[in-house]
C-alpha positions in Angstrom: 0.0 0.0 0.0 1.5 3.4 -0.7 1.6 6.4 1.5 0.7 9.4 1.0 3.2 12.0 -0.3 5.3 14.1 1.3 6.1 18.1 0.9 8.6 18.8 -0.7 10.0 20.1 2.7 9.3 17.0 4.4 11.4 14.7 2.1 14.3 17.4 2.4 13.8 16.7 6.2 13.9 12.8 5.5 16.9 13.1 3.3 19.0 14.9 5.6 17.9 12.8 8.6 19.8 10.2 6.6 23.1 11.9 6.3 26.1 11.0 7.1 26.7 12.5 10.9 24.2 10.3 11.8 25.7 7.5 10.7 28.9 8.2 12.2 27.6 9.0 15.4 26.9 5.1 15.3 29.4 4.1 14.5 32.0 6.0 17.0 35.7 4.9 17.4 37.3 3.6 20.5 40.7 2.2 20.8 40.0 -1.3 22.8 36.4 -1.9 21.9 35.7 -0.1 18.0 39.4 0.9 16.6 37.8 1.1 13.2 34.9 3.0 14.1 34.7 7.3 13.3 37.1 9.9 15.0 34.4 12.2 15.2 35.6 16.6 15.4 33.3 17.6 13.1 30.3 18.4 15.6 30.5 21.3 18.1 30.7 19.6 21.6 33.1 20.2 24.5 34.2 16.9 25.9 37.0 18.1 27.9 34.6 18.9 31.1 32.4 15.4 30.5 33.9 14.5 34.1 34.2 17.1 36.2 30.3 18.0 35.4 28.8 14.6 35.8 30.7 14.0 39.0 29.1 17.0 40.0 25.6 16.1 38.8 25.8 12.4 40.5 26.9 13.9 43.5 24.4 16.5 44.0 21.2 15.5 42.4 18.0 14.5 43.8 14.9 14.3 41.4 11.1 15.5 43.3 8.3 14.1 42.2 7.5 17.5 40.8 10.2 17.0 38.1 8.2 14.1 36.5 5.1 17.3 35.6 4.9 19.4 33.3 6.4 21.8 36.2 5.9 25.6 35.3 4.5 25.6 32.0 6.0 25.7 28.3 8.3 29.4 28.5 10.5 27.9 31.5 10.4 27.0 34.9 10.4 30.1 37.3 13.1 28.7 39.3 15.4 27.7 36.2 14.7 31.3 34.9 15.4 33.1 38.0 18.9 30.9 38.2 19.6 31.9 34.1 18.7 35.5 35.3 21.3 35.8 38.1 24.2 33.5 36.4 23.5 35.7 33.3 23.8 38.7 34.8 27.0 38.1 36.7 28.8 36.6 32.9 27.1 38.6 30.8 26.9 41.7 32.3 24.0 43.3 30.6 23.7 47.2 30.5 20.2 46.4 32.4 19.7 43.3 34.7 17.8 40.7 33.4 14.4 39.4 34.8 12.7 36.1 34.4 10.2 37.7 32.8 13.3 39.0 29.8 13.6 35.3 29.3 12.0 32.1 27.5 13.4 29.1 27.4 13.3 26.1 24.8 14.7 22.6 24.2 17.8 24.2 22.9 19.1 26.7 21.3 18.1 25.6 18.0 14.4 26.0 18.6 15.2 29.3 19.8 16.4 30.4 16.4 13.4 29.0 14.5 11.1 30.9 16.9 12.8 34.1 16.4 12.6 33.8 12.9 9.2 32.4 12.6 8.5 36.0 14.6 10.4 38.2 12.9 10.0 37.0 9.0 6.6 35.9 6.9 7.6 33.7 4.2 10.5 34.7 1.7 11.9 37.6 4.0 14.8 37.7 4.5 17.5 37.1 7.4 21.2 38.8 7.2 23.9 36.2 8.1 28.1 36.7 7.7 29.6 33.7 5.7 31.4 31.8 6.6 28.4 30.5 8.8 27.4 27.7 11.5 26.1 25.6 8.9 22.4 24.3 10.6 21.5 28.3 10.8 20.6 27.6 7.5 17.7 25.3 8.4 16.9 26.2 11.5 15.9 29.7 9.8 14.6 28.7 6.9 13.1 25.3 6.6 9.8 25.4 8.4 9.7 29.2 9.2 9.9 29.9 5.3 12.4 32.8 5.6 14.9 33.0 3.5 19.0 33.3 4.6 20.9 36.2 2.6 24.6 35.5 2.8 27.0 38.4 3.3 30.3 38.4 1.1 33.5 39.9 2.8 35.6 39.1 0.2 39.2 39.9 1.3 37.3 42.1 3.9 37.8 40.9 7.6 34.3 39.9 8.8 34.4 41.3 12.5 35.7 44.7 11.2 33.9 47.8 10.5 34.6 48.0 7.0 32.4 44.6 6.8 29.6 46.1 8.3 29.1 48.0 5.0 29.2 44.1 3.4 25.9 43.8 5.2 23.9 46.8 4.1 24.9 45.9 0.4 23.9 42.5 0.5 20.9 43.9 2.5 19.9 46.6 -0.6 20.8 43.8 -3.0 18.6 41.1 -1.9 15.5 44.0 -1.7 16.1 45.1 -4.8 16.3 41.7 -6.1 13.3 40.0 -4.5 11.1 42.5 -3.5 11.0 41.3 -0.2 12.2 42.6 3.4 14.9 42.0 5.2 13.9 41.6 8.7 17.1 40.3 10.6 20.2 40.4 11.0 21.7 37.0 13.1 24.8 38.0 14.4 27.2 34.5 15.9 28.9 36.0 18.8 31.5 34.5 19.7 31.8 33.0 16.3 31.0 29.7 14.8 33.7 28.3 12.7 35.6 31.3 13.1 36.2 31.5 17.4 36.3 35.0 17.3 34.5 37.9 18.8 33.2 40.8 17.4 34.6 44.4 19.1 32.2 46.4 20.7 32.5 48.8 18.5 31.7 46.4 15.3 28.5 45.6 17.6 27.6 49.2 17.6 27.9 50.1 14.2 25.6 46.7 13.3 23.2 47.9 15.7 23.3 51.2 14.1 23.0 49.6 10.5 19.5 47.3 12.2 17.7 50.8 13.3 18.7 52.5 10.1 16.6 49.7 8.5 14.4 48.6 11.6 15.3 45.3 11.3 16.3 42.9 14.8 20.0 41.9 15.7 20.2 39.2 16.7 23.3 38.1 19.1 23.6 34.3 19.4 25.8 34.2 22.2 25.7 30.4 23.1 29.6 30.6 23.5 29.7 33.3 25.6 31.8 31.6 28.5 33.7 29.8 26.4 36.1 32.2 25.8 39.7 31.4 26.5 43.8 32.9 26.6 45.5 31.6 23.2 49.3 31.1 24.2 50.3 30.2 20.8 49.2 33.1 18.2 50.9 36.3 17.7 47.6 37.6 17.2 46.2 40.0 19.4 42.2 38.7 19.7 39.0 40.7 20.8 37.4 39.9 24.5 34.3 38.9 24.8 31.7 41.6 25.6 27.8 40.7 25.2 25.5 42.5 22.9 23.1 43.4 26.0 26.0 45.1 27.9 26.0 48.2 25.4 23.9 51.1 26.5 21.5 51.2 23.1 20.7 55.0 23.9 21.0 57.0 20.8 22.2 53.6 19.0 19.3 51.6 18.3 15.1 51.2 19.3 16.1 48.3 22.1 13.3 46.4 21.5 14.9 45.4 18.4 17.9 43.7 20.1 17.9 39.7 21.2 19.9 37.7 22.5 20.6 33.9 22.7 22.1 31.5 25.4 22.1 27.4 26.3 23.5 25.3 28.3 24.8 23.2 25.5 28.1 24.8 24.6 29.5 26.5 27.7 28.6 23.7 30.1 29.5 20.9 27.4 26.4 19.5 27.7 24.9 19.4 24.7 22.4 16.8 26.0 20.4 18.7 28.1 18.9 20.1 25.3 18.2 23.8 26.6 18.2 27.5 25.6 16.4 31.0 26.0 15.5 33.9 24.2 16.6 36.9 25.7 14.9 39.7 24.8 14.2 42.8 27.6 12.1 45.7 25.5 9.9 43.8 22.9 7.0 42.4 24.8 4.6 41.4 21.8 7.2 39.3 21.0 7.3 37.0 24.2 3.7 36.7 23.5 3.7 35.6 20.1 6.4 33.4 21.5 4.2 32.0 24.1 1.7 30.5 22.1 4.2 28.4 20.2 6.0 27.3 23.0 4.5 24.3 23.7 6.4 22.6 20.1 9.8 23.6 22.2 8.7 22.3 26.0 12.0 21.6 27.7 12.1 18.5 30.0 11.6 18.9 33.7 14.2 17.1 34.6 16.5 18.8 32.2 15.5 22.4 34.1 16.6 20.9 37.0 19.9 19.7 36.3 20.3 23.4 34.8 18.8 25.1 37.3 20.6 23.3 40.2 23.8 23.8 38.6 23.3 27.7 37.2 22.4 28.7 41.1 25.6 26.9 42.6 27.9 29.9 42.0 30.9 28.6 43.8 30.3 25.1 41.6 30.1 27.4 38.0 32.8 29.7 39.1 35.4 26.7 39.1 33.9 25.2 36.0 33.8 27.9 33.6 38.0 28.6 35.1 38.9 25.2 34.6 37.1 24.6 31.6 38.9 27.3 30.2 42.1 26.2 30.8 41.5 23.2 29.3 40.3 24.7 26.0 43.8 26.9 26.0 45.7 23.8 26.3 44.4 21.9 23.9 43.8 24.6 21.0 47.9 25.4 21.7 48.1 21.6 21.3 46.3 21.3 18.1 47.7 24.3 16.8 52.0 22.8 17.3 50.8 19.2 15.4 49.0 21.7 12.5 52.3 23.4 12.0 54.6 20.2 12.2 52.6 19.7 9.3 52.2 22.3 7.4 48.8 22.9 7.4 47.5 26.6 7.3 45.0 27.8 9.9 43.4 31.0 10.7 44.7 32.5 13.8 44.0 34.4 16.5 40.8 32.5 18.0 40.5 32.9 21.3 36.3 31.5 21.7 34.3 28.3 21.4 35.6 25.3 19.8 37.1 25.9 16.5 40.1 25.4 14.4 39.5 27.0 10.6 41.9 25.2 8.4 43.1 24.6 4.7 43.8 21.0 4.3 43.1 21.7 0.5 45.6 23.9 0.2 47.9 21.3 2.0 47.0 18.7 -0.1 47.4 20.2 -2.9 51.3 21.2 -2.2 51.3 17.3 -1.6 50.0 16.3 -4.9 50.4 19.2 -7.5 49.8 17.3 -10.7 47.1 15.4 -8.8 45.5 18.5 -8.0 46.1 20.9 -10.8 42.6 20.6 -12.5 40.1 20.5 -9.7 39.5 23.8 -9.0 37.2 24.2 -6.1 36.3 20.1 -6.4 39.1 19.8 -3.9 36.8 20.0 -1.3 34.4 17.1 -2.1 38.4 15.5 -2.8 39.5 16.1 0.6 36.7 15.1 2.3 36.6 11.8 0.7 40.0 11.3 1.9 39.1 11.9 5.3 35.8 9.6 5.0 37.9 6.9 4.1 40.1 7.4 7.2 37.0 7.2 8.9 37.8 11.2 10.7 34.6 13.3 10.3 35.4 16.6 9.9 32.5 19.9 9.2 33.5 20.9 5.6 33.7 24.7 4.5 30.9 23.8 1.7 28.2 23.5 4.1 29.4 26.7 6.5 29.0 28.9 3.3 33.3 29.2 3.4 33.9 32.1 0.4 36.9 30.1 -0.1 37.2 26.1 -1.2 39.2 23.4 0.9 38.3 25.1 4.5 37.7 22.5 7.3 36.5 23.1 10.8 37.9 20.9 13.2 36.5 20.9 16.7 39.9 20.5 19.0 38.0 20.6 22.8 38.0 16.7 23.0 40.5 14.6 25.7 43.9 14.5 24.1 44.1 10.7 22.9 41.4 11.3 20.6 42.4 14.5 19.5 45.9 13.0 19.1 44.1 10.0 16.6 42.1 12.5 14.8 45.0 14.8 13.7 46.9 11.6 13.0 44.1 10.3 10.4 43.8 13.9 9.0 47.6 14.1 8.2 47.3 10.8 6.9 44.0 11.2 4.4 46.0 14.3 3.4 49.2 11.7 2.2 47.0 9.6 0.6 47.1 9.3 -3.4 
C-alpha cells in the first residue's frame, strides 16, 4: 500500500535525517572496543569537562516528584529562569539586569532560532547572516519558518571589522532590490562559529546602528559566551568577549529590536540537556507571540533541574567555567603545534568556542600538485573523501558557506588521545594518493 506523499520540505527533512553524521555517530571509534569506528571533530561539543560536570551532577542531584510534571508551564520554569537570570547577569553583564520575565526558554538553542525567525520574517523575507556560517542556521531559519537566509560576502574584507559592516547593508539593498522582499534580521554568531572570534564592541555598535537605520532585529547568538579562553600560541592580538546586552542602546538603536541567545549546551559541554532561552528585555509582543508556540519547544523537567541546580551553585560554576577554560587553552595550543609540524594553514587568533579554521586543500594540494592541478574548487568534495575513508569526520567549509574552497572546521575541545588520533588520520588522508 503506498503512502501518502510528502512536501517537498518533508522529504528534504527525511533526506538529511539520513546523512552521514548520523551515521557516524553510530558508528564511534574507541581504541580497545571499535578501533575502526569514526574519530568524530566535526560536531560542536566540549568533551573536555564530560567528568568534572557529571561527577558534580551524581553527586548532588536528587529528582522530586515534581520534576516528573509538566512543572511551570512551556516558557521555563520560574526557578530555572530566576537561576539563568542571576548567572546571566554576573557573565554577561547586561547594560540592564535581566528578569525572568526578559527570558523564555526552549529545548535548545536551535528551537530558539526557529522561533525568532518564525516571529520576525513571513515567508521569503529575509535574514542577514556573515559567511562563513554555522552551517544548521541555515535550516533552522529557513526550513519550516519559510524565511529565507541572505549570505554576506566579505571578500578579502575581515568579517568582525567595520569596514564589513558595509558588506551587510549591500547585501541587505541587494537582496531587496532583487526580491522584492524585506529584510527583517540580522543574526549575528557571537562569539563566532567556525571562526572563534569575537566581534569588538564597536563592530556591535555600528551593526546595531546599521539594524535601526533599517528597523530590522540583531540578533546576538551568544551560546559561547563563556567559552572564551587565553590563546598562548598566536601572535595575534584577539578581541574579549563583551555581550551585545551590555551596550547602552541610547541614541544607538530602538532596544526592542535587540535579542539575544544562550544554552547550556556549549559553555557547560552539555549538549544533551537540550536547553536555551531567548533573551529579549524591550519587545514584549514578542514574548507573546512566542508563548503561544511554546508548547512545540517544551524543555524536560528534569533537564531544568539539572540546569537550574547547577546555574544557582555559584561557587560550583565559578570553578567550572575557570577550569574549563584552561583546558580549551591547552588543547587549542596543542592542536595548533601538530597543525604546524605539518604544514597545514589555519586561521589565527581565536581565542572562543571550539574551532580550528583550516586549509587542508591547500595542503593537499602542495602534496600532490599534478594530482590537483585541474580540480579547482572540487578539492573539497576531494578532501573530504579522503578523510571519510580514514573514517575522521570533519565539518566541511561547503556547508558553512566558506567564500573560499578546501576550508575545514575541526573541533579540538575533545580529551587529548582522541584528539591525538584524529589529527593523526587527517595528516594521513592528506598523504593519501
Amino acid at each position: 500500500m503506498e503512502t501518502s506523499p510528502l512536501s517537498q520540505r518533508a522529504r528534504t527533512v527525511v533526506s538529511s535525517s539520513n546523512n552521514l553524521m548520523w551515521d557516524i555517530f553510530k558508528n564511534p571509534w574507541c581504541p580497545t572496543t571499535k578501533p575502526d569506528g569514526y574519530v568524530n571533530v566535526g560536531v560542536a561539543e566540549n568533551a573536555l569537562m564530560h567528568d568534572y560536570l557529571l561527577e558534580y551532577i551524581n553527586t548532588t542531584l536528587t529528582l522530586p516528584a515534581k520534576y516528573l510534571t509538566y512543572n511551570d508551564g512551556a516558557v521555563g520554569a520560574s526557578r530555572l529562569r530566576r537561576a539563568m537570570a542571576s548567572f546571566l547577569n554576573k557573565h554577561l553583564q547586561p547594560f540592564r539586569p535581566l528578569t525572568i520575565d526578559n527570558l523564555l526558554v526552549t529545548n535548545g538553542v536551535s528551537s530558539a532560532i526557529e522561533h525568532i525567525s518564525w516571529a520576525f520574517t513571513d515567508p521569503g523575507e529575509g535574514i542577514l547572516l556573515g559567511r562563513p556560517y554555522y552551517g544548521t542556521f541555515i535550516p533552522d531559519m529557513s526550513l519550516r519558518p519559510g524565511a529565507t537566509v541572505v549570505p554576506v560576502d566579505f571578500q578579502d574584507c575581515d568579517p568582525f571589522s567595520l569596514e564589513a559592516v558595509d558588506c551587510y547593508e549591500r547585501a541587505l539593498l541587494t537582496f531587496q532590490q532583487n526580491s522584492g522582499q524585506k529584510v527583517r534580521a540580522l543574526m549575528l554568531c557571537h562569539p563566532h562559529n567556525p571562526l572563534g572570534r569575537c566581534y569588538p564592541r564597536e563592530t556591535i555598535i555600528r551593526l546595531m546602528r546599521l539594524c535601526q537605520k533599517y528597523q530590522i532585529h540583531l540578533v546576538s547568538d551568544e551560546i559561547y559566551a563563556l567559552s572564551v579562553w587565553e590563546n598562548t600560541v598566536d601572535e595575534h592580538t584577539p578581541v574579549p568577549f563583551g555581550s551585545a546586552l551590555s551596550i547602552d542602546t541610547t541614541g544607538i538603536i530602538d532596544p526592542s529590536l535587540v535579542h539575544a541567545l544562550w544554552g547550556m549546551s556549549k559553555d557547560f559541554g552539555a549538549n544533551g540537556i537540550r536547553l536555551g532561552v531567548i533573551i529579549s528585555q524591550n519587545n514584549p509582543t514578542l514574548h507573546k507571540a512566542l508563548q503561544g508556540v511554546s508548547l512545540y519547544s517544551y524543555s524536560s523537567s528534569v533537564s531544568e533541574h539539572v540546569a537550574a541546580t547547577v546555574l544557582e551553585d555559584t561557587e560550583f560554576t565559578t570553578r567550572y567555567i575557570q577550569l574549563n577554560r584552561q583546558r580549551m587553552s591547552a588543547s587549542y595550543a596543542f592542536a595548533v603545534q601538530r597543525l604546524r609540524e605539518n604544514g597545514i594553514e589555519y586561521a589565527p587568533g581565536v581565542n572562543a568556542a571550539f574551532f580550528l579554521w583550516v586549509n587542508l586543500g591547500k595542503r593537499y594540494r602542495e602534496l600532490h600538485p599534478q594530482e590537483t592541478a585541474d580540480l579547482g574548487d572540487g578539492i573539497s568534495d576531494k578532501v573530504m573523501q579522503l578523510l571519510l575513508q580514514r573514517k575522521v569526520f570533519l565539518a566541511s567549509g561547503v556547508l558553512f558557506g566558506s567564500e573560499h574552497s578546501g576550508w575545514y572546521r575541526i573541533v579540538f575541545t575533545h580529551p587529548r588521545e582522541y584528539l591525538v588520533e584524529a589529527l593523526r588520520r587527517i595528516v594521513l588522508a592528506l598523504g593519501d594518493l
